[in-house]
C-alpha positions as CSV (number, residue, x, y, z in Angstrom):
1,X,34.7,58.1,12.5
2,X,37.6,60.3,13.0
3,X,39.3,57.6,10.4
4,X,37.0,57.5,7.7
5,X,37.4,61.0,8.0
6,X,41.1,60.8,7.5
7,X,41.0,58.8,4.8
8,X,38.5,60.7,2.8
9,X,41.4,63.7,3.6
10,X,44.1,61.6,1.9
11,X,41.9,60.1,-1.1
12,X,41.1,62.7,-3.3
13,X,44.8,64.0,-3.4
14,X,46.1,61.2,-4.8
15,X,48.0,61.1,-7.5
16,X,48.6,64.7,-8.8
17,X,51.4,65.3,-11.2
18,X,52.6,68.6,-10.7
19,X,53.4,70.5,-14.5
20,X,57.1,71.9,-12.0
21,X,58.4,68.7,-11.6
22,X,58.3,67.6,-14.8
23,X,55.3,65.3,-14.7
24,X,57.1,63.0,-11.8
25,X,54.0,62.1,-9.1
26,X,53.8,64.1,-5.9
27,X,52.7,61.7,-2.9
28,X,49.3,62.6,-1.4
29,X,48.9,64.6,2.2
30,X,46.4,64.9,4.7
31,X,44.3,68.0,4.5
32,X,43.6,67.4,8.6
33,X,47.2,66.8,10.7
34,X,49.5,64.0,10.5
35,X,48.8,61.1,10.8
36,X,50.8,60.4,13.8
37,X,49.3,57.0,14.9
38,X,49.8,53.8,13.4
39,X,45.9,53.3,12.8
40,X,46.6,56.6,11.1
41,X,49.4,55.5,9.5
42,X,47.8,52.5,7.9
43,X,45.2,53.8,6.1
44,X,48.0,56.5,4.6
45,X,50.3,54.0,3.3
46,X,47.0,51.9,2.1
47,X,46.2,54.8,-0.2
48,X,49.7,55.7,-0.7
49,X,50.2,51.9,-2.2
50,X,47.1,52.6,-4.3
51,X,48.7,55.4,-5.5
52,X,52.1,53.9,-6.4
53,X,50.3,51.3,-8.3
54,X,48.7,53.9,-10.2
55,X,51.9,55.6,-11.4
56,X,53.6,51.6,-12.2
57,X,56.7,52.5,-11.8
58,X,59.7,50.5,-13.6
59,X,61.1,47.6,-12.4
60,X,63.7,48.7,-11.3
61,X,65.3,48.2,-7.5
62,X,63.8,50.6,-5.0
63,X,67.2,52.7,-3.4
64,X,67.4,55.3,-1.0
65,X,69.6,58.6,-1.9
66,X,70.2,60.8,1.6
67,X,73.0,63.1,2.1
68,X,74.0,66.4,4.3
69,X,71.3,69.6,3.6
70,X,72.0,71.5,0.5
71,X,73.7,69.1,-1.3
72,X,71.2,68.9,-3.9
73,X,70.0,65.2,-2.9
74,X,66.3,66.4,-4.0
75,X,67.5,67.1,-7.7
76,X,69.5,64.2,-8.0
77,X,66.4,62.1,-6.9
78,X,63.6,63.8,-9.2
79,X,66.2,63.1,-12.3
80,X,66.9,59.4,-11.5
81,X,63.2,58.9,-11.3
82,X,61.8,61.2,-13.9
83,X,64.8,59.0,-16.0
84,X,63.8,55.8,-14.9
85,X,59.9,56.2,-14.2
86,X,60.7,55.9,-10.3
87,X,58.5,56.9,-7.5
88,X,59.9,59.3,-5.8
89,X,59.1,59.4,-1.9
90,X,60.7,62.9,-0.8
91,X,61.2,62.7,3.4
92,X,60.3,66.0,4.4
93,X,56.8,65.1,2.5
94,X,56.2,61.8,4.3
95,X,56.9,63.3,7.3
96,X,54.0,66.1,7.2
97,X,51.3,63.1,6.2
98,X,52.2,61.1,9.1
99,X,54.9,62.1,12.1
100,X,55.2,65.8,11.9
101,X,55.2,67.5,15.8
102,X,55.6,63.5,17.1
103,X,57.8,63.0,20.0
104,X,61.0,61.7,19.1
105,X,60.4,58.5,20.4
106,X,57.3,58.0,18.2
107,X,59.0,59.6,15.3
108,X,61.7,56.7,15.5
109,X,59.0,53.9,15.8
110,X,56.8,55.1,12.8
111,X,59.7,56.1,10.8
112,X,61.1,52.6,11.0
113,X,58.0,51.1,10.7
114,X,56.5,53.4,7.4
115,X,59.9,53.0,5.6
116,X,60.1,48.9,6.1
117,X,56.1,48.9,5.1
118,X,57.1,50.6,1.8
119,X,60.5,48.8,1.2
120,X,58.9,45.1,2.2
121,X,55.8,45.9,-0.8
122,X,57.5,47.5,-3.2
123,X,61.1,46.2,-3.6
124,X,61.3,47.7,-7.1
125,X,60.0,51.1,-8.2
126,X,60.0,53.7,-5.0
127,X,63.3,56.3,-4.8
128,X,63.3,57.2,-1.3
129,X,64.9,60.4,-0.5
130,X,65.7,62.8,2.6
131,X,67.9,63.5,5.6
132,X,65.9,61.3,7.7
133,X,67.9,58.3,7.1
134,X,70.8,59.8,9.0
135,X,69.4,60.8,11.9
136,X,70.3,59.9,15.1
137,X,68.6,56.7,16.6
138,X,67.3,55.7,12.5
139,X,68.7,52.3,11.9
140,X,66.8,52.0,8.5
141,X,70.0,51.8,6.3
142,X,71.5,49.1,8.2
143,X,67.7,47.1,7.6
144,X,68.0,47.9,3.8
145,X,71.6,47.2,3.3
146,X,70.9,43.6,4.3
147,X,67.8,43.2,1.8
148,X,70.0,44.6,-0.7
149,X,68.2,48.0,-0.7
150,X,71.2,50.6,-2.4
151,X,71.8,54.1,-0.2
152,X,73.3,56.4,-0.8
153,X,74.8,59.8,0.5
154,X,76.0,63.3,-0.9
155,X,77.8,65.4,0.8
156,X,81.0,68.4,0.7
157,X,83.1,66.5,2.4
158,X,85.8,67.8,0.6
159,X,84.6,71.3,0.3
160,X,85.9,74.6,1.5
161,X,83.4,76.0,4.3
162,X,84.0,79.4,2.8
163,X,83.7,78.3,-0.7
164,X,80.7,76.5,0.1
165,X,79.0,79.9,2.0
166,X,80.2,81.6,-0.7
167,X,78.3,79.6,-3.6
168,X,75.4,79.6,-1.3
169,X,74.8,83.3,-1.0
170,X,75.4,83.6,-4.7
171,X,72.4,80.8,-5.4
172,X,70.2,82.9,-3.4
173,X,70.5,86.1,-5.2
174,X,68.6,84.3,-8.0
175,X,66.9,81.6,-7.3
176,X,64.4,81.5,-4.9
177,X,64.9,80.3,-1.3
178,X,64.0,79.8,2.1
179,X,67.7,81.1,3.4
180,X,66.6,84.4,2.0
181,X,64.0,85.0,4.7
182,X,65.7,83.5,7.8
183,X,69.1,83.5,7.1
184,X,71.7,86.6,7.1
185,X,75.3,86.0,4.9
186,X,77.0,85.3,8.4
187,X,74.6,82.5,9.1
188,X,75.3,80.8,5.9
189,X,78.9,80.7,6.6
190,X,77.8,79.0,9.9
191,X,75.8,76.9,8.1
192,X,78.8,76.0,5.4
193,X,80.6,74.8,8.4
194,X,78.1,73.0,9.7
195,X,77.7,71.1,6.4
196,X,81.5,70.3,5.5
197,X,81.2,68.4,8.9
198,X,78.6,66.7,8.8
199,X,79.5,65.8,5.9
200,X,82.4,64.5,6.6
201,X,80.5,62.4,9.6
202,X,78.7,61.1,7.0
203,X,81.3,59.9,4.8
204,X,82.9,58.3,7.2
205,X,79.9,56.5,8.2
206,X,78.8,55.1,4.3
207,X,82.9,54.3,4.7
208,X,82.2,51.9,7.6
209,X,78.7,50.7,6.5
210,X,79.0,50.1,2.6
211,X,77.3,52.6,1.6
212,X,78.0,54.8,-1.8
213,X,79.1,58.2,-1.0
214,X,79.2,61.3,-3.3
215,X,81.5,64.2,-3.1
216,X,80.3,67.9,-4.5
217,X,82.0,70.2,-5.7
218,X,80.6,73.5,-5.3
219,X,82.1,75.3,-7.9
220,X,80.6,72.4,-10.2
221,X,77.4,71.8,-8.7
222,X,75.4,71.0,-12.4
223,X,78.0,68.9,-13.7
224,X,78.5,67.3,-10.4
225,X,74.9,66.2,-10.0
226,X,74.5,64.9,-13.5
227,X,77.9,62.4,-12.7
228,X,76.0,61.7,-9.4
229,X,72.5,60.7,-11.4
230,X,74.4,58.9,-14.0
231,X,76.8,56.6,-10.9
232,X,73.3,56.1,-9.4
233,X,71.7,55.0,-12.5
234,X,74.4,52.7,-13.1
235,X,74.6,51.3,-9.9
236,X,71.1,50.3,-9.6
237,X,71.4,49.0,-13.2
238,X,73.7,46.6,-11.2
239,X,72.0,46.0,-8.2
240,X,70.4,42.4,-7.4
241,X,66.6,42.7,-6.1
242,X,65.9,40.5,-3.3
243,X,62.2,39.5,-1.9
Protein backbone atom coordinates (compact mmCIF):
# COMPACT_ATOMS: atom_id res chain seq x y z
CA UNK A 1 0.00 0.00 0.00
CA UNK A 2 2.67 2.21 1.11
CA UNK A 3 4.00 1.76 -2.69
CA UNK A 4 1.09 2.48 -4.67
CA UNK A 5 1.16 5.32 -2.50
CA UNK A 6 4.66 6.28 -3.63
CA UNK A 7 4.07 5.97 -6.89
CA UNK A 8 0.97 7.98 -7.11
CA UNK A 9 3.64 10.77 -5.26
CA UNK A 10 6.03 10.46 -8.16
CA UNK A 11 3.39 10.28 -11.14
CA UNK A 12 1.76 13.39 -11.34
CA UNK A 13 5.17 15.39 -11.33
CA UNK A 14 6.39 14.08 -14.16
CA UNK A 15 7.56 15.77 -16.78
CA UNK A 16 7.50 19.61 -15.86
CA UNK A 17 9.50 21.97 -17.91
CA UNK A 18 10.38 24.70 -15.89
CA UNK A 19 10.04 28.43 -18.11
CA UNK A 20 14.08 29.11 -15.82
CA UNK A 21 15.77 26.54 -17.43
CA UNK A 22 15.03 27.29 -20.56
CA UNK A 23 12.39 24.59 -21.36
CA UNK A 24 15.08 21.64 -20.49
CA UNK A 25 12.94 18.77 -18.33
CA UNK A 26 13.23 18.76 -14.63
CA UNK A 27 13.22 15.01 -13.26
CA UNK A 28 10.17 14.24 -11.07
CA UNK A 29 10.43 13.96 -6.95
CA UNK A 30 8.57 12.31 -4.37
CA UNK A 31 6.17 14.42 -2.53
CA UNK A 32 6.55 11.75 0.62
CA UNK A 33 10.58 10.97 1.55
CA UNK A 34 13.07 9.21 -0.53
CA UNK A 35 12.85 6.57 -1.85
CA UNK A 36 15.56 4.88 -0.01
CA UNK A 37 14.78 1.20 -0.78
CA UNK A 38 15.23 -0.58 -3.82
CA UNK A 39 11.39 -1.57 -4.06
CA UNK A 40 11.31 2.23 -3.75
CA UNK A 41 13.70 2.75 -6.06
CA UNK A 42 12.14 0.75 -8.77
CA UNK A 43 9.07 2.13 -9.18
CA UNK A 44 11.03 5.75 -9.27
CA UNK A 45 13.22 4.87 -12.03
CA UNK A 46 10.02 3.02 -13.77
CA UNK A 47 8.40 6.40 -13.96
CA UNK A 48 11.52 8.22 -14.41
CA UNK A 49 12.05 5.93 -17.72
CA UNK A 50 8.52 6.93 -18.65
CA UNK A 51 9.38 10.20 -18.31
CA UNK A 52 12.60 10.21 -20.38
CA UNK A 53 10.71 8.60 -23.12
CA UNK A 54 8.41 11.42 -23.01
CA UNK A 55 11.01 14.09 -23.53
CA UNK A 56 12.90 11.67 -26.62
CA UNK A 57 15.95 12.84 -26.21
CA UNK A 58 18.61 12.86 -29.28
CA UNK A 59 20.53 10.10 -30.07
CA UNK A 60 23.22 11.04 -28.92
CA UNK A 61 25.75 9.07 -26.32
CA UNK A 62 24.67 9.39 -22.74
CA UNK A 63 28.08 11.13 -20.74
CA UNK A 64 28.53 12.09 -17.31
CA UNK A 65 30.07 15.78 -16.55
CA UNK A 66 31.28 15.93 -12.55
CA UNK A 67 33.80 18.20 -11.28
CA UNK A 68 34.87 19.98 -7.83
CA UNK A 69 31.80 22.37 -6.22
CA UNK A 70 31.45 25.71 -7.82
CA UNK A 71 32.92 25.03 -10.87
CA UNK A 72 29.98 25.69 -12.72
CA UNK A 73 29.50 21.81 -13.79
CA UNK A 74 25.49 22.56 -13.53
CA UNK A 75 25.66 25.24 -16.34
CA UNK A 76 27.83 23.46 -18.47
CA UNK A 77 25.38 20.48 -18.36
CA UNK A 78 21.92 22.50 -18.85
CA UNK A 79 23.72 24.10 -22.19
CA UNK A 80 25.01 20.72 -23.62
CA UNK A 81 21.59 19.39 -23.19
CA UNK A 82 19.34 22.32 -23.92
CA UNK A 83 21.96 22.29 -27.29
CA UNK A 84 21.63 18.78 -27.98
CA UNK A 85 17.97 17.94 -26.61
CA UNK A 86 19.75 15.83 -23.73
CA UNK A 87 18.18 14.70 -20.58
CA UNK A 88 19.67 16.16 -17.97
CA UNK A 89 19.81 14.06 -14.61
CA UNK A 90 21.23 16.74 -12.03
CA UNK A 91 22.77 14.53 -8.77
CA UNK A 92 21.83 16.51 -5.98
CA UNK A 93 18.07 15.93 -7.58
CA UNK A 94 18.27 12.18 -7.74
CA UNK A 95 19.50 12.05 -4.57
CA UNK A 96 16.43 13.71 -2.72
CA UNK A 97 13.90 11.18 -4.79
CA UNK A 98 15.64 8.17 -3.70
CA UNK A 99 18.85 8.10 -1.06
CA UNK A 100 18.70 11.31 0.81
CA UNK A 101 19.51 10.72 4.88
CA UNK A 102 20.60 6.82 3.72
CA UNK A 103 23.46 5.47 5.56
CA UNK A 104 26.51 5.59 3.63
CA UNK A 105 26.59 2.07 3.05
CA UNK A 106 23.17 2.12 1.40
CA UNK A 107 23.92 5.29 -0.40
CA UNK A 108 26.85 3.42 -2.24
CA UNK A 109 24.62 0.39 -3.11
CA UNK A 110 21.73 2.38 -4.57
CA UNK A 111 23.89 4.89 -6.12
CA UNK A 112 25.72 2.19 -8.07
CA UNK A 113 22.77 0.42 -8.67
CA UNK A 114 20.33 3.67 -9.95
CA UNK A 115 23.16 5.03 -12.14
CA UNK A 116 23.91 1.50 -13.99
CA UNK A 117 19.81 1.12 -14.25
CA UNK A 118 19.86 4.42 -16.13
CA UNK A 119 23.13 3.96 -18.16
CA UNK A 120 22.26 0.02 -19.09
CA UNK A 121 18.50 1.51 -20.69
CA UNK A 122 19.32 4.47 -22.00
CA UNK A 123 22.91 4.44 -23.59
CA UNK A 124 22.01 7.57 -25.69
CA UNK A 125 20.10 10.61 -24.54
CA UNK A 126 20.58 11.07 -20.43
CA UNK A 127 23.57 13.94 -19.38
CA UNK A 128 24.33 12.89 -15.94
CA UNK A 129 25.70 15.44 -13.76
CA UNK A 130 26.89 16.07 -10.00
CA UNK A 131 29.67 15.51 -7.46
CA UNK A 132 28.54 12.22 -6.66
CA UNK A 133 30.69 10.48 -9.06
CA UNK A 134 33.71 11.41 -7.11
CA UNK A 135 32.94 10.45 -3.99
CA UNK A 136 34.71 8.27 -1.98
CA UNK A 137 33.84 4.44 -2.31
CA UNK A 138 31.69 5.40 -5.97
CA UNK A 139 33.25 3.26 -8.60
CA UNK A 140 30.59 4.28 -11.25
CA UNK A 141 33.24 6.03 -13.60
CA UNK A 142 35.45 3.19 -13.77
CA UNK A 143 31.85 0.87 -14.81
CA UNK A 144 31.07 3.62 -17.56
CA UNK A 145 34.57 4.08 -18.84
CA UNK A 146 34.56 0.44 -19.95
CA UNK A 147 30.98 0.70 -21.81
CA UNK A 148 32.30 3.63 -23.34
CA UNK A 149 30.21 6.03 -21.24
CA UNK A 150 32.41 9.77 -21.67
CA UNK A 151 33.13 11.63 -17.97
CA UNK A 152 34.09 14.22 -17.44
CA UNK A 153 35.49 16.69 -14.68
CA UNK A 154 35.93 20.64 -14.06
CA UNK A 155 37.82 21.87 -11.80
CA UNK A 156 40.51 25.16 -10.66
CA UNK A 157 43.22 23.15 -10.59
CA UNK A 158 45.21 25.71 -11.73
CA UNK A 159 43.57 28.55 -9.90
CA UNK A 160 44.77 30.92 -7.25
CA UNK A 161 42.84 30.08 -3.84
CA UNK A 162 42.72 33.82 -3.25
CA UNK A 163 41.66 34.60 -6.75
CA UNK A 164 39.20 32.08 -6.62
CA UNK A 165 37.65 33.51 -2.98
CA UNK A 166 37.89 36.59 -4.40
CA UNK A 167 35.59 35.97 -7.65
CA UNK A 168 33.37 34.09 -5.31
CA UNK A 169 32.48 36.87 -2.99
CA UNK A 170 32.12 39.16 -5.94
CA UNK A 171 29.39 36.51 -7.62
CA UNK A 172 27.50 36.69 -4.49
CA UNK A 173 27.03 40.40 -4.31
CA UNK A 174 24.63 39.94 -7.29
CA UNK A 175 23.53 36.91 -7.99
CA UNK A 176 21.69 35.06 -5.66
CA UNK A 177 23.19 32.36 -3.47
CA UNK A 178 23.18 29.95 -0.79
CA UNK A 179 26.92 31.17 0.46
CA UNK A 180 25.15 34.42 1.32
CA UNK A 181 23.23 32.94 4.22
CA UNK A 182 25.77 30.51 5.69
CA UNK A 183 28.88 31.63 4.61
CA UNK A 184 31.13 34.73 5.97
CA UNK A 185 34.05 36.21 3.35
CA UNK A 186 36.66 34.23 5.52
CA UNK A 187 34.81 31.04 4.92
CA UNK A 188 34.90 31.36 1.30
CA UNK A 189 38.57 31.74 1.24
CA UNK A 190 38.45 28.44 3.19
CA UNK A 191 36.38 27.21 0.85
CA UNK A 192 38.72 28.49 -2.23
CA UNK A 193 41.31 26.35 -0.75
CA UNK A 194 39.48 23.59 -0.31
CA UNK A 195 38.44 23.62 -3.97
CA UNK A 196 42.04 24.32 -5.73
CA UNK A 197 42.78 20.96 -3.88
CA UNK A 198 40.44 18.94 -4.57
CA UNK A 199 40.71 19.95 -7.64
CA UNK A 200 43.76 19.16 -8.20
CA UNK A 201 42.93 15.48 -6.60
CA UNK A 202 40.72 15.33 -9.11
CA UNK A 203 42.80 16.04 -11.96
CA UNK A 204 45.13 13.82 -11.12
CA UNK A 205 42.64 11.14 -10.88
CA UNK A 206 40.87 11.73 -14.72
CA UNK A 207 45.00 11.86 -15.40
CA UNK A 208 45.22 8.22 -14.19
CA UNK A 209 41.80 7.02 -15.33
CA UNK A 210 41.19 8.55 -18.87
CA UNK A 211 39.03 10.75 -18.07
CA UNK A 212 38.63 14.43 -19.76
CA UNK A 213 39.49 17.15 -17.42
CA UNK A 214 38.67 20.92 -17.64
CA UNK A 215 40.59 23.66 -16.17
CA UNK A 216 38.72 27.21 -15.12
CA UNK A 217 39.80 30.10 -15.04
CA UNK A 218 38.12 32.34 -12.67
CA UNK A 219 38.71 35.50 -14.05
CA UNK A 220 37.10 33.93 -17.38
CA UNK A 221 34.40 31.96 -15.98
CA UNK A 222 31.66 32.68 -19.21
CA UNK A 223 34.12 32.26 -21.82
CA UNK A 224 35.55 29.34 -20.03
CA UNK A 225 32.38 27.43 -19.77
CA UNK A 226 31.28 28.00 -23.33
CA UNK A 227 34.97 26.35 -24.49
CA UNK A 228 34.05 23.60 -21.94
CA UNK A 229 30.32 23.04 -23.66
CA UNK A 230 31.66 23.29 -27.07
CA UNK A 231 35.01 20.39 -26.12
CA UNK A 232 32.05 18.39 -24.60
CA UNK A 233 29.92 18.67 -27.53
CA UNK A 234 32.60 17.69 -29.74
CA UNK A 235 33.75 14.99 -27.92
CA UNK A 236 30.58 13.20 -27.65
CA UNK A 237 30.11 14.02 -31.46
CA UNK A 238 33.13 11.58 -31.46
CA UNK A 239 32.29 9.13 -29.02
CA UNK A 240 31.36 5.37 -30.13
CA UNK A 241 27.93 4.03 -28.35
CA UNK A 242 28.24 0.67 -27.20
CA UNK A 243 25.13 -1.71 -26.00
Amino acid sequence: MQLKKHIHNIRHRLFSPDPARNGLPVIPLPDGPPAQTKAGVDAYLQLLFADIAAYAPAPVPSSIVTGAMRCGKTLVAQQVALRNRLYHIPGDRLRNATHLGCDQATKLRLVKYIYKRLLLAHPTGLLLEGTIFLDNGVTLPHWATRRGVPCFAIGYALDDPARKAESMIAFRKVHDCWTSHSRSDADLHRMARQIVQHSKDIKARCAANGWSYFDLDSAAFDSERQRIVRTVEKQLRGATIRR
